[in-house]
N, CA, C and O of each residue as an XYZ file, in Angstrom:
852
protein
N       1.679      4.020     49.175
C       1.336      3.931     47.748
C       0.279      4.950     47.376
O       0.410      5.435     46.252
N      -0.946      5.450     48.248
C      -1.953      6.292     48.267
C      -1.334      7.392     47.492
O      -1.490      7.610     46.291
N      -0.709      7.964     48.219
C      -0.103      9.511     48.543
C       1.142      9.572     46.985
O       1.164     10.641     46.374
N       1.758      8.804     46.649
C       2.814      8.765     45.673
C       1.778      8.581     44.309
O       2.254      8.906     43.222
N       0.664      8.173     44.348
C      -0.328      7.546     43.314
C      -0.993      8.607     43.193
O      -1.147      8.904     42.009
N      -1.676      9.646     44.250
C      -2.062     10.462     43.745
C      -1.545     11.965     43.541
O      -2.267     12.884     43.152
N      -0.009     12.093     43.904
C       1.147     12.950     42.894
C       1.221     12.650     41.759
O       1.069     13.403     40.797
N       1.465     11.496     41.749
C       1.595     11.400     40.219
C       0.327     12.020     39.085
O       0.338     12.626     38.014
N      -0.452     11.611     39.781
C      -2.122     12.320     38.893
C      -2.183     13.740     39.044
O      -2.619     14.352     38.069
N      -1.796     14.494     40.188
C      -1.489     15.750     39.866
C      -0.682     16.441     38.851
O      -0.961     17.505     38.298
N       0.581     15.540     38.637
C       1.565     15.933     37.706
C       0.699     15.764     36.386
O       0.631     16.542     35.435
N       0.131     14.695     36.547
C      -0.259     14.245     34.938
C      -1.588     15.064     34.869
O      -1.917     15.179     33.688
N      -2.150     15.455     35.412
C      -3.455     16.860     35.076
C      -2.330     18.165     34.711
O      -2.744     18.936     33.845
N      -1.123     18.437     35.220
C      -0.968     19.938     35.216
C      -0.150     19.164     33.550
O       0.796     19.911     33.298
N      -0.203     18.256     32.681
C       0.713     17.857     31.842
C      -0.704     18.404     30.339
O      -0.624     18.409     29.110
N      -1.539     18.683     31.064
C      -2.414     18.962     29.873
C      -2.939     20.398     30.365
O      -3.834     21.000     29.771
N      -2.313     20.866     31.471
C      -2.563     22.559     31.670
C      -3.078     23.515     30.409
O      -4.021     24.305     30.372
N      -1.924     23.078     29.200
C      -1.882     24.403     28.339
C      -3.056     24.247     27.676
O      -3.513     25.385     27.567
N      -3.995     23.263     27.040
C      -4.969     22.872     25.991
C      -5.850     22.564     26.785
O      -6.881     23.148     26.454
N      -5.986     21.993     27.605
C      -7.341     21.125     28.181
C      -7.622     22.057     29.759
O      -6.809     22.734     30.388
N      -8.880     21.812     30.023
C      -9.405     21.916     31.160
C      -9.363     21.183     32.178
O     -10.198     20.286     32.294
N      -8.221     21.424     33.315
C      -8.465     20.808     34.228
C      -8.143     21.057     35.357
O      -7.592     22.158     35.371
N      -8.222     20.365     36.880
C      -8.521     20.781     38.439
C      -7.004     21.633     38.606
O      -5.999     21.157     38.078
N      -6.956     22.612     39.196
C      -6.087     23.576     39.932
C      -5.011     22.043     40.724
O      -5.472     21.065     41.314
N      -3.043     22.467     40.336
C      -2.633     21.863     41.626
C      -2.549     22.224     42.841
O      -2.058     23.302     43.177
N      -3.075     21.264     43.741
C      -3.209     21.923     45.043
C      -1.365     22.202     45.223
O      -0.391     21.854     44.555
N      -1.519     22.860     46.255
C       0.225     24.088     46.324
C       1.141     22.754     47.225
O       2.325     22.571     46.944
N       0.472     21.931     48.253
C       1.200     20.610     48.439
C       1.677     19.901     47.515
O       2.120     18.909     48.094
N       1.781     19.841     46.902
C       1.832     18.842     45.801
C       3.298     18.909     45.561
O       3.918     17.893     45.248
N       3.959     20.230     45.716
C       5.365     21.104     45.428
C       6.268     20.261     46.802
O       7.468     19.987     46.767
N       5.391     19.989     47.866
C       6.243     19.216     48.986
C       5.966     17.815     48.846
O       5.773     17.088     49.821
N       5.946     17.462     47.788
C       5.638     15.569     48.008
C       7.111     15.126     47.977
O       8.015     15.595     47.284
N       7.171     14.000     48.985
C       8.535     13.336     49.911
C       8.998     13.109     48.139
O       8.273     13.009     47.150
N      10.785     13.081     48.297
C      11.922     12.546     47.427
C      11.002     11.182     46.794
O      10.526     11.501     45.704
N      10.732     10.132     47.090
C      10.507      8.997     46.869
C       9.522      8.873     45.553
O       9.484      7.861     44.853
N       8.832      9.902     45.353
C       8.032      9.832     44.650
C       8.680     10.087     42.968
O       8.305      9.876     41.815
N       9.291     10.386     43.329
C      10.525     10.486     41.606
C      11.105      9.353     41.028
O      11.890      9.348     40.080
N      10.507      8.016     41.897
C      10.833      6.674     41.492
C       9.787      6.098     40.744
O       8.680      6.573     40.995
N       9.834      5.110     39.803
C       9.235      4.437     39.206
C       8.090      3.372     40.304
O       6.867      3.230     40.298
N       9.038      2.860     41.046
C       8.483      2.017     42.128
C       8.029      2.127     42.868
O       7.512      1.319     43.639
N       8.099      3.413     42.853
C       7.497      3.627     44.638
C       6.213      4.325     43.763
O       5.291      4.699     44.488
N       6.026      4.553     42.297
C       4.521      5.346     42.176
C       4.034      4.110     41.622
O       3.076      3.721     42.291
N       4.338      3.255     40.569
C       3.686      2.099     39.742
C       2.625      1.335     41.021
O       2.786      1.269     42.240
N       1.410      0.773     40.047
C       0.552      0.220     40.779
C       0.996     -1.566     40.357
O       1.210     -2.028     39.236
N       1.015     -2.049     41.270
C       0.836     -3.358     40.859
C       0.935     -4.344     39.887
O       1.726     -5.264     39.679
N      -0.103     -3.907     39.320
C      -0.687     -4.711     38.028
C       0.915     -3.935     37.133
O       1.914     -4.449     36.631
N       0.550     -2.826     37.264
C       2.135     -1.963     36.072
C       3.444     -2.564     36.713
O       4.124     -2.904     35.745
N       4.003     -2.807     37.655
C       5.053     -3.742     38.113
C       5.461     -4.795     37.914
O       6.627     -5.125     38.129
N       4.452     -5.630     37.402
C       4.462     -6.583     36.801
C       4.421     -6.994     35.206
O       4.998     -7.923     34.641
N       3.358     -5.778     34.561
C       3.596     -5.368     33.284
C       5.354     -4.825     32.863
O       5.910     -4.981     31.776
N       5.727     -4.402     33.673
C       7.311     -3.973     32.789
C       8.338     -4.997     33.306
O       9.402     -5.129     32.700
N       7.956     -6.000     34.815
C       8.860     -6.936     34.942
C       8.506     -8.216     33.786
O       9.296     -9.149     33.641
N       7.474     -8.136     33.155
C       7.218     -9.448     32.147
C       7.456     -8.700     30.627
O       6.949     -9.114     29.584
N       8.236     -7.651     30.727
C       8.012     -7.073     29.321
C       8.232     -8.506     28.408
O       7.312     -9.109     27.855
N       9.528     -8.863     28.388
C       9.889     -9.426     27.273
C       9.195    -10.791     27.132
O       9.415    -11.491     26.143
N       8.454    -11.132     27.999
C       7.620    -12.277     27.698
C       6.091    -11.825     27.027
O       5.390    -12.577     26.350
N       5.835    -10.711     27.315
C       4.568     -9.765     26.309
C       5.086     -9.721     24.736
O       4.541     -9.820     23.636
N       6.340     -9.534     25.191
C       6.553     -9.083     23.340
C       6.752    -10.628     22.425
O       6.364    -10.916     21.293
N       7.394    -11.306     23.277
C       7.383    -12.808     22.098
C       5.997    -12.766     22.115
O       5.350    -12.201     21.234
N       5.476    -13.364     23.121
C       3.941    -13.987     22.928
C       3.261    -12.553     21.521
O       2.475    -12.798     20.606
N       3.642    -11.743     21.705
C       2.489    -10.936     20.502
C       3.160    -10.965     19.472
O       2.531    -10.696     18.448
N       5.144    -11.394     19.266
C       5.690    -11.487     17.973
C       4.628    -12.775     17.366
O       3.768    -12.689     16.489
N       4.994    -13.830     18.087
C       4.397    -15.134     17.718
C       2.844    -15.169     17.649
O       2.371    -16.222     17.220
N       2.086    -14.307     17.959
C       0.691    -14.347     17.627
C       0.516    -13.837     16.188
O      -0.100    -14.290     15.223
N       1.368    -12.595     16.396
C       1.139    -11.959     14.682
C       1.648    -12.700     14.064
O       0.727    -12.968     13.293
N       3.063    -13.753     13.530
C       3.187    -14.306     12.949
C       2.453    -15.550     12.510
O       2.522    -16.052     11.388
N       1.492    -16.138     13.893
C       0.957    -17.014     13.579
C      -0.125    -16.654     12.771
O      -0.424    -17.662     12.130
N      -0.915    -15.659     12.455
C      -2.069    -14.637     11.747
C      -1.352    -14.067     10.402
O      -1.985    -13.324      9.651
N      -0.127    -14.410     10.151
C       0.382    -14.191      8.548
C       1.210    -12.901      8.950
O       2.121    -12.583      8.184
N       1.069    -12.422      9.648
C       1.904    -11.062      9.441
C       3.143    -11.038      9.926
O       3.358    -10.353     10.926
N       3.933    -11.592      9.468
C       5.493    -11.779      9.771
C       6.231    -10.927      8.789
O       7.288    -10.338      9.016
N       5.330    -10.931      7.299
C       6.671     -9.387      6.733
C       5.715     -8.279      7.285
O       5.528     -7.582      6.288
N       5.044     -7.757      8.254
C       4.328     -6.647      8.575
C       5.231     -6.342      9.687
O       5.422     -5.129      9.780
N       5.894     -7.094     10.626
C       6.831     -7.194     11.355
C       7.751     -7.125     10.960
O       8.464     -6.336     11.579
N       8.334     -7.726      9.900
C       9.926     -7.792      9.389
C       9.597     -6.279      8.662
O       9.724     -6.744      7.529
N       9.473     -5.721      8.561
C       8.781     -4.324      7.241
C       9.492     -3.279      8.651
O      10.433     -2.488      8.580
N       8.952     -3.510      9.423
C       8.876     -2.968     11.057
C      10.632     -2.724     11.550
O      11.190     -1.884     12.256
N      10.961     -3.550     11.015
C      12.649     -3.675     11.694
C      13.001     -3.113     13.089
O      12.209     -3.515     13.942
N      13.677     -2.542     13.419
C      13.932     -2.116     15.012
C      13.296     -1.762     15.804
O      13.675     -1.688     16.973
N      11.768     -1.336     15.270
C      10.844     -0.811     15.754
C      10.447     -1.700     16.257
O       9.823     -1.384     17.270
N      10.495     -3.379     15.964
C       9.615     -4.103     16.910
C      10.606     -5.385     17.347
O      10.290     -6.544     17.617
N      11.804     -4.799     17.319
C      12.947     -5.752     17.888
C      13.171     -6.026     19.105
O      13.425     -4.839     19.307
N      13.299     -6.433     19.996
C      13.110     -6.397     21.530
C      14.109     -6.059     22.124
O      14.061     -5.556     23.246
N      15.454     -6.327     21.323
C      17.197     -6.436     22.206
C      17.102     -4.916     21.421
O      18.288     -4.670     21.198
N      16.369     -3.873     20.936
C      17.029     -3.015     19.321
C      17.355     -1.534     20.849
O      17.823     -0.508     20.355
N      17.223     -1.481     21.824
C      17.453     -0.375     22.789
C      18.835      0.180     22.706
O      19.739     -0.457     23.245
N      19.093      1.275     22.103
C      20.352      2.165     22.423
C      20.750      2.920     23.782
O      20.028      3.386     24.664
N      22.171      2.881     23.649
C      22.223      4.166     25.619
C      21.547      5.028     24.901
O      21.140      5.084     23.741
N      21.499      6.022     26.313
C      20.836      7.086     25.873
C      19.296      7.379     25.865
O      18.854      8.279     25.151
N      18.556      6.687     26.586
C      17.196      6.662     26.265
C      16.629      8.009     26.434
O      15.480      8.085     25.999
N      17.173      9.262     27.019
C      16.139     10.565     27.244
C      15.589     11.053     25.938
O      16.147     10.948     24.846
N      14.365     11.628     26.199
C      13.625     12.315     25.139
C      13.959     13.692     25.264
O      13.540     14.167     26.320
N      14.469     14.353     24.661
C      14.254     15.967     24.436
C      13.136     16.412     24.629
O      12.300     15.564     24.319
N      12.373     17.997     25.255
C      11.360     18.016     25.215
C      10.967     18.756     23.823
O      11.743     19.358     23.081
N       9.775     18.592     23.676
C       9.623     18.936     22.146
C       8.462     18.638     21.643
O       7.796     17.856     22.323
N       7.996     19.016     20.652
C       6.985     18.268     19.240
C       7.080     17.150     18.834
O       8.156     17.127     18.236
N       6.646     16.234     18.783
C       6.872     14.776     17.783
C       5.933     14.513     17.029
O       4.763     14.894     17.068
N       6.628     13.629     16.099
C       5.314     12.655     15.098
C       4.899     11.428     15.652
O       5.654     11.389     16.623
N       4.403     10.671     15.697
C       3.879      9.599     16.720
C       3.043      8.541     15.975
O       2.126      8.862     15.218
N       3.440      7.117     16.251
C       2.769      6.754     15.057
C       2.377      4.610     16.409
O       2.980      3.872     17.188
N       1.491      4.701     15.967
C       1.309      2.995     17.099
C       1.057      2.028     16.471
O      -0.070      2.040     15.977
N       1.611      1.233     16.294
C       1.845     -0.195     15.829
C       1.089     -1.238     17.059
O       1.723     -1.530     18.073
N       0.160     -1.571     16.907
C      -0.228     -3.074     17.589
C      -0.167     -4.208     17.334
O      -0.763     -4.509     16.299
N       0.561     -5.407     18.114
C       0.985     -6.596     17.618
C       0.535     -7.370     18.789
O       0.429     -7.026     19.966
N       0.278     -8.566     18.166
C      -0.737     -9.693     18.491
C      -2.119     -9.366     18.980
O      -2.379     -8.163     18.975
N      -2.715     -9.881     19.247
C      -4.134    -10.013     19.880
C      -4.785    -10.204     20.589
O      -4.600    -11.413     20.733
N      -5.951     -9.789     21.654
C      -6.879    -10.612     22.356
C      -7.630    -11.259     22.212
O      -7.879    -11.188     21.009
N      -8.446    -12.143     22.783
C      -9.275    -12.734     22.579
C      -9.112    -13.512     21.129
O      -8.119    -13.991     20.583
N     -10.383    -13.445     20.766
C     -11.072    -14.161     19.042
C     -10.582    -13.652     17.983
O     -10.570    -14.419     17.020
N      -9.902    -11.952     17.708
C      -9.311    -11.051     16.735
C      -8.444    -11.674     16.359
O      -7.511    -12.211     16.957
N      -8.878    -11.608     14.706
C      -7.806    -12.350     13.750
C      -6.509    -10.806     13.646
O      -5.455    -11.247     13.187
N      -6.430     -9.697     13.865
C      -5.589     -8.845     13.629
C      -4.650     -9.100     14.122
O      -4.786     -8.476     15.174
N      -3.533     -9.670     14.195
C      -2.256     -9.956     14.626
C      -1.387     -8.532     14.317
O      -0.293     -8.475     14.877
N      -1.712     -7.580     13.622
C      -0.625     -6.369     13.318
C      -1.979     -5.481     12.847
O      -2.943     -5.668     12.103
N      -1.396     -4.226     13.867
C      -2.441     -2.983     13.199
C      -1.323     -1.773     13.310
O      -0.995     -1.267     14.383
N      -0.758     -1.369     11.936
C      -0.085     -0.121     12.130
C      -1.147      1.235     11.552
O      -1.780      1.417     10.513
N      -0.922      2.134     12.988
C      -1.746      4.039     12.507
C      -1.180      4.443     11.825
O      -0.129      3.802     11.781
N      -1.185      5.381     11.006
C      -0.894      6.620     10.977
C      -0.093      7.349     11.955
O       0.293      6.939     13.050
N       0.175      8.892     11.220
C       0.930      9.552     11.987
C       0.343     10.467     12.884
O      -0.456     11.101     12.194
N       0.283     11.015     14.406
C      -0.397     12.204     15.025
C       0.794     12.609     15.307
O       1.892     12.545     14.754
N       0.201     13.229     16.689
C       0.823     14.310     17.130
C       0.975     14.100     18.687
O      -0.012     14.287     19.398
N       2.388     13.649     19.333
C       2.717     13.778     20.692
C       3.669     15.194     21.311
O       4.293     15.955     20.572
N       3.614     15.285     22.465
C       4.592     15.855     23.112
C       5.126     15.606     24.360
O       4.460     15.065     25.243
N       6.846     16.130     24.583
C       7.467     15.632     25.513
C       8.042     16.915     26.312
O       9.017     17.492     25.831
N       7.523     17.336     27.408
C       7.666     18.328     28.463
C       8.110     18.363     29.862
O       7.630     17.591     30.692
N       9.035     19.258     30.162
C       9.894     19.124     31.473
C       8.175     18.945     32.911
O       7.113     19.262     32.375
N       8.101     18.700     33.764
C       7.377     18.180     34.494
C       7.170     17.737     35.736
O       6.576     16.680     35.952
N       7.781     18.729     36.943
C       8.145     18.490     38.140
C       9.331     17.411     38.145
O       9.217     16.318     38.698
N      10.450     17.825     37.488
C      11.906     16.957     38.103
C      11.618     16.448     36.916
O      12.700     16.782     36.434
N      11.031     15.873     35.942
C      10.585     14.441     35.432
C      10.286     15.412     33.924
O      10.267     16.626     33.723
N      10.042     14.018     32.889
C       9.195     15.095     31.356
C       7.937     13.559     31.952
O       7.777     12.533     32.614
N       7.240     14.839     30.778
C       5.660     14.747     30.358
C       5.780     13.683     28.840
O       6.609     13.752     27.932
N       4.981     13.031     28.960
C       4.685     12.794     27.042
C       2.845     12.671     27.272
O       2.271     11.872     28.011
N       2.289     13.598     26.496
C       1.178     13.605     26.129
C       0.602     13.439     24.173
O       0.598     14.247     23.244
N       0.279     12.292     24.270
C      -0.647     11.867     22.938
C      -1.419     12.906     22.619
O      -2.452     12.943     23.287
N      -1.252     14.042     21.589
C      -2.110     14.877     21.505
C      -3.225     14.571     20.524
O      -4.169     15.340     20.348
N      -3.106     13.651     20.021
C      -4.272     13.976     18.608
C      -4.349     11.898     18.591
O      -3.554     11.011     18.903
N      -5.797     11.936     18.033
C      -6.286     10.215     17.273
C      -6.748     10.049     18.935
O      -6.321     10.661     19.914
N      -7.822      8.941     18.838
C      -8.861      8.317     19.262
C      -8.566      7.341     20.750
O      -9.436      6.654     21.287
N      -6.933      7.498     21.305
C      -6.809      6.838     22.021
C      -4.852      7.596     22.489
O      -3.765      7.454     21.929
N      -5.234      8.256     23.572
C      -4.297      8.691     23.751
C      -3.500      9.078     25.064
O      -3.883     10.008     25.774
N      -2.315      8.285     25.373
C      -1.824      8.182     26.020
C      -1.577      8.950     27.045
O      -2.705      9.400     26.845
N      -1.194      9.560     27.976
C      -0.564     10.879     29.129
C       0.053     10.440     30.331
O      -0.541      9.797     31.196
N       1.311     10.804     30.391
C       1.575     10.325     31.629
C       3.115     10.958     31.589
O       3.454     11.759     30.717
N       4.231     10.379     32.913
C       5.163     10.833     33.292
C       6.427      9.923     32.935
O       6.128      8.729     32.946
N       7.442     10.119     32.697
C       8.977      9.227     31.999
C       9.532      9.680     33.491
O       9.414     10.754     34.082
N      10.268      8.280     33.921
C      10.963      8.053     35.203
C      12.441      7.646     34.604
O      12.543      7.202     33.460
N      13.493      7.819     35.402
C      14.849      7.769     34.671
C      14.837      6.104     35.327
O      14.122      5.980     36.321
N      15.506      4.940     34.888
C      15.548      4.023     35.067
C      17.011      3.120     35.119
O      17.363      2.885     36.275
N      17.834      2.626     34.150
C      18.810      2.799     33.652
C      19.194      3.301     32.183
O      18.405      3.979     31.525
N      20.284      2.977     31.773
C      21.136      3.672     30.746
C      20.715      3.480     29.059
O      21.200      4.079     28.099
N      19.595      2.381     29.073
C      19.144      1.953     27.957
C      17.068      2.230     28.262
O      16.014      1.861     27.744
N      17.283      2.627     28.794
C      15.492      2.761     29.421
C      14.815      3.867     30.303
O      15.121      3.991     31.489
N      14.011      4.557     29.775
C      13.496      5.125     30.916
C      12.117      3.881     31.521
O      11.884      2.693     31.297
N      11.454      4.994     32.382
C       9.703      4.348     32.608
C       8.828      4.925     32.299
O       8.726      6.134     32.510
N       7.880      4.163     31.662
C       6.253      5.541     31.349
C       5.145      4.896     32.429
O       4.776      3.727     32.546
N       4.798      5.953     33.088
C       3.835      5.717     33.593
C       2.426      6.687     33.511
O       2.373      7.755     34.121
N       1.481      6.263     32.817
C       0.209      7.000     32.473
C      -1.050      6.514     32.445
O      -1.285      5.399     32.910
N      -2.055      7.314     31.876
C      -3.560      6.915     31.362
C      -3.502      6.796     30.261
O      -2.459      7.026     29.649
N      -4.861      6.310     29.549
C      -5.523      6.493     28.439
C      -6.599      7.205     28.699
O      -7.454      7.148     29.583
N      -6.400      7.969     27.678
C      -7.956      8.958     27.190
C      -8.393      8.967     26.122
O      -7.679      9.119     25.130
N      -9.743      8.798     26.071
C     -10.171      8.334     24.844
C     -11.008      9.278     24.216
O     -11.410     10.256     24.846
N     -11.349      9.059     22.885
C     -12.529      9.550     22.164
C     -12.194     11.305     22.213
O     -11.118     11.876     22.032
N     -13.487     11.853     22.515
C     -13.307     13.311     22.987
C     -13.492     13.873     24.460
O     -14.228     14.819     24.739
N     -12.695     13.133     25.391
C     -12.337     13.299     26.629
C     -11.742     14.727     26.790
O     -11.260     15.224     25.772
N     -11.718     15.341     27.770
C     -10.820     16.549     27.659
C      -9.524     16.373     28.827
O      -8.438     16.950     28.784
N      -9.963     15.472     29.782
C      -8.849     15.649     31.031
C      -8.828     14.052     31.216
O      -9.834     13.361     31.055
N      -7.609     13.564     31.562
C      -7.144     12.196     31.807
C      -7.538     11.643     33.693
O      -7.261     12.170     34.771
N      -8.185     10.537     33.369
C      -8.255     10.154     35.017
C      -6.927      9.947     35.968
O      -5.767     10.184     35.631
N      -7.279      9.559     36.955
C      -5.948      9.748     37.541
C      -5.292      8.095     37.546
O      -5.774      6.972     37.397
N      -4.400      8.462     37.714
C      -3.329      7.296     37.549
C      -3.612      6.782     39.109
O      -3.477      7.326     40.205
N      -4.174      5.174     38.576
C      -4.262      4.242     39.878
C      -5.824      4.375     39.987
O      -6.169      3.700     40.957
N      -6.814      4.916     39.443
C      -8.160      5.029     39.643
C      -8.564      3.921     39.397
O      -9.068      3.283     40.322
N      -8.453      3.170     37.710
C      -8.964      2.344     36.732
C      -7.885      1.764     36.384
O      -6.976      2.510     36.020
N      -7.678      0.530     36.382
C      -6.675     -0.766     36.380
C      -6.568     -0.689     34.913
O      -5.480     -0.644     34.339
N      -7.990     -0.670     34.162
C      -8.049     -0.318     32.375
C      -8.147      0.893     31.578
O      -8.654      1.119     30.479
N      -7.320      1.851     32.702
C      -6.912      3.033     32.068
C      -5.748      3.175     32.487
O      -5.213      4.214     32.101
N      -5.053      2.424     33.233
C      -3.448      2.641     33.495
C      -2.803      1.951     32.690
O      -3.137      0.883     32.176
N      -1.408      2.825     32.494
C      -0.564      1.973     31.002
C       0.692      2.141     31.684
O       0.665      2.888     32.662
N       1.622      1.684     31.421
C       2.748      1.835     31.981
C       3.790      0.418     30.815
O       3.524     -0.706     30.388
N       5.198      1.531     30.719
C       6.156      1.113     29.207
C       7.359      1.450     29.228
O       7.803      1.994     30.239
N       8.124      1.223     28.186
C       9.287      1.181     28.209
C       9.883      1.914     27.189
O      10.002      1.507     26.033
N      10.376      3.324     27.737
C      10.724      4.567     26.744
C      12.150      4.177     26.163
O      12.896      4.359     27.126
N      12.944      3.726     25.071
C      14.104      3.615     24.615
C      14.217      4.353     23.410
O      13.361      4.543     22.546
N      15.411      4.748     23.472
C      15.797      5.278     21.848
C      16.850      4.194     20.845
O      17.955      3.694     21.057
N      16.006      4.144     19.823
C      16.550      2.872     18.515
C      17.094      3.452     17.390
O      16.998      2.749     16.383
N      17.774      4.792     17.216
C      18.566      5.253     16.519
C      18.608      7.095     16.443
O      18.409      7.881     17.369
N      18.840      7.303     15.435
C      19.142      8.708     15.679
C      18.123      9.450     15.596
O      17.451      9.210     14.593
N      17.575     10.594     16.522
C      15.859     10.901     17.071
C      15.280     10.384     16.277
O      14.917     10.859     15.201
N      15.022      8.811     16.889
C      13.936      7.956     16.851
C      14.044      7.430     17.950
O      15.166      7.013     18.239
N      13.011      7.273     18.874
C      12.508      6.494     20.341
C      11.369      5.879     20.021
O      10.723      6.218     19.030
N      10.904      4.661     21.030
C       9.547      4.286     20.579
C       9.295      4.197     22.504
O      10.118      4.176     23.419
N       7.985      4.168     22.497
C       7.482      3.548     23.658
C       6.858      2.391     23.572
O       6.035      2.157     22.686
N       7.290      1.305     24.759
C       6.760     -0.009     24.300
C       5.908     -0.173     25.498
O       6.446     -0.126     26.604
N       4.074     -0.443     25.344
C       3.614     -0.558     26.344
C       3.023     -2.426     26.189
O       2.321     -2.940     25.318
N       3.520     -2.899     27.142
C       3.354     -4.427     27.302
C       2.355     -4.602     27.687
O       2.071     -3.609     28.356
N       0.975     -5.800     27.707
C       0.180     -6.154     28.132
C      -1.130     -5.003     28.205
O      -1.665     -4.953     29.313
N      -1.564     -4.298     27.399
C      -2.126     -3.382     27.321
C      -3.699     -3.900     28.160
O      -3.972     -4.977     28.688
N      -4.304     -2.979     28.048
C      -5.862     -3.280     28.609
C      -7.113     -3.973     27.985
O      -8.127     -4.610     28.271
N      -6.132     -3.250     26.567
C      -7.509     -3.351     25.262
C      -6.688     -3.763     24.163
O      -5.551     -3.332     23.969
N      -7.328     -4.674     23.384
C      -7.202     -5.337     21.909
C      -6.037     -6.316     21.688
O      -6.157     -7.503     21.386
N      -4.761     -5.564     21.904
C      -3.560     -6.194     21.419
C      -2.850     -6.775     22.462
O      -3.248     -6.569     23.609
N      -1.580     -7.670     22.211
C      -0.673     -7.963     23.259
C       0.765     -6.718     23.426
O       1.669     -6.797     24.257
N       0.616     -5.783     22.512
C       2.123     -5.144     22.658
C       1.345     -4.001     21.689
O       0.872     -4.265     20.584
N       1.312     -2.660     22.343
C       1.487     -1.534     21.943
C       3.100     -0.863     21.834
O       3.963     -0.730     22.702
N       3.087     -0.521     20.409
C       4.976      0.047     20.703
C       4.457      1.210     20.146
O       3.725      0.970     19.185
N       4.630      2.826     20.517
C       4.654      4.031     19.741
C       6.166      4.704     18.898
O       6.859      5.473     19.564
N       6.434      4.499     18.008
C       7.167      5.365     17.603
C       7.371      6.659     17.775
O       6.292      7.248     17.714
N       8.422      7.500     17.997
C       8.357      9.126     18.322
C       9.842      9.486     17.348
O      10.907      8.868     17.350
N       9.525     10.470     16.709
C      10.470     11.318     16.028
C       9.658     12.773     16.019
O       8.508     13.129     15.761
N      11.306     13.633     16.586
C      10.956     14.837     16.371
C       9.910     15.594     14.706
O      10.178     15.532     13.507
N       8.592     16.309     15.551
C       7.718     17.105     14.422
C       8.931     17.502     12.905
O       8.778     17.292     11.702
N       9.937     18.052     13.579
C      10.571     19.386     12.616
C      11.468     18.148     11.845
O      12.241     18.426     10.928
């Protein structure tokens, strides 16, 4: 698990190469064993369990927001926060996107049952065998690697970086900086990423992605 955990953090430093500052890949990195192109064999734990309980993350945060009034903030939402709404086809093109995060239900004492952003700015890049999606812009932003999975799903596995960070920690460092989700596409270039059981605030982060252009 060591050795597959910290490929993956190599990949995900050279995923912010072009803009950000960060450590040289060491030239091994180009020989890491077949195995590591799996979801399973890189996910930590705690994330194994986050995407085997997806669909019990997403009722529990439908039914929190509804219980907090926001049931047309959800119904407003339509496929975007449907749970069965996954089309074949899940790959992302690499590219520009608009990017937009919806949070549903809550932790703790927070009466916010639904917080929808605004729009930034993501991208999706080829990435040793694999694409990239990096959160480029707003206050909390995602980075990490899409694993092929089956025919309705890929896997995300990443960090959060926050604030004005310039380089993402490594994946598997911090239990509350690892995210790991469920990349599907819900109609015509539109995909969302659904990250279950998040670290911070909500019960269900879902990102929307549609191509910039």
């Amino acid at each position: 698990m060591g050795r597959t955990i910290w490929v993956l953090a190599v990949a995900l430093s050279a995923t912010l190469g072009a803009c950000r500052t960060v450590p040289p890949v060491p030239p091994s990195a180009a020989d890491a064993p077949p195995e590591t192109g799996t979801w399973r064999a890189t996910a930590t734990d705690q994330d194994q369990e986050r995407i085997r309980n997806w669909h019990k993350s997403w009722q529990a945060a439908l039914a929190d927001a509804r219980a907090k009034g926001n049931g047309a903030d959800i119904d407003r939402e339509g496929v975007l926060l449907q749970p069965m709404a996954a089309l074949p086809n899940p790959h992302l093109p690499a590219g520009d996107y608009r990017c937009r995060t919806v949070k549903v239900g809550a932790q703790g004492r927070s009466t916010l049952g639904y917080v929808g952003y605004g729009w930034f700015r993501c991208r999706i890049a080829p990435e040793q065998g694999l694409s990239s999606l990096t959160k480029l812009s707003g206050s909390q932003r995602p980075v990490g690697l899409i694993f092929p999975d089956n025919l309705k799903r890929q896997i995300f596995l990443g960090t959060l970086e926050l604030g004005d960070e310039k380089m993402a920690v490594n994946y598997g460092s911090d239990r509350m900086r690892d995210m790991a989700g469920l990349v599907e596409r819900i109609g015509n270039n539109r995909w969302r990423l659904v990250l279950p059981a998040p670290a911070y605030e909500s019960l269900l982060d879902v990102i929307e992605l549609v191509p910039a252009d």
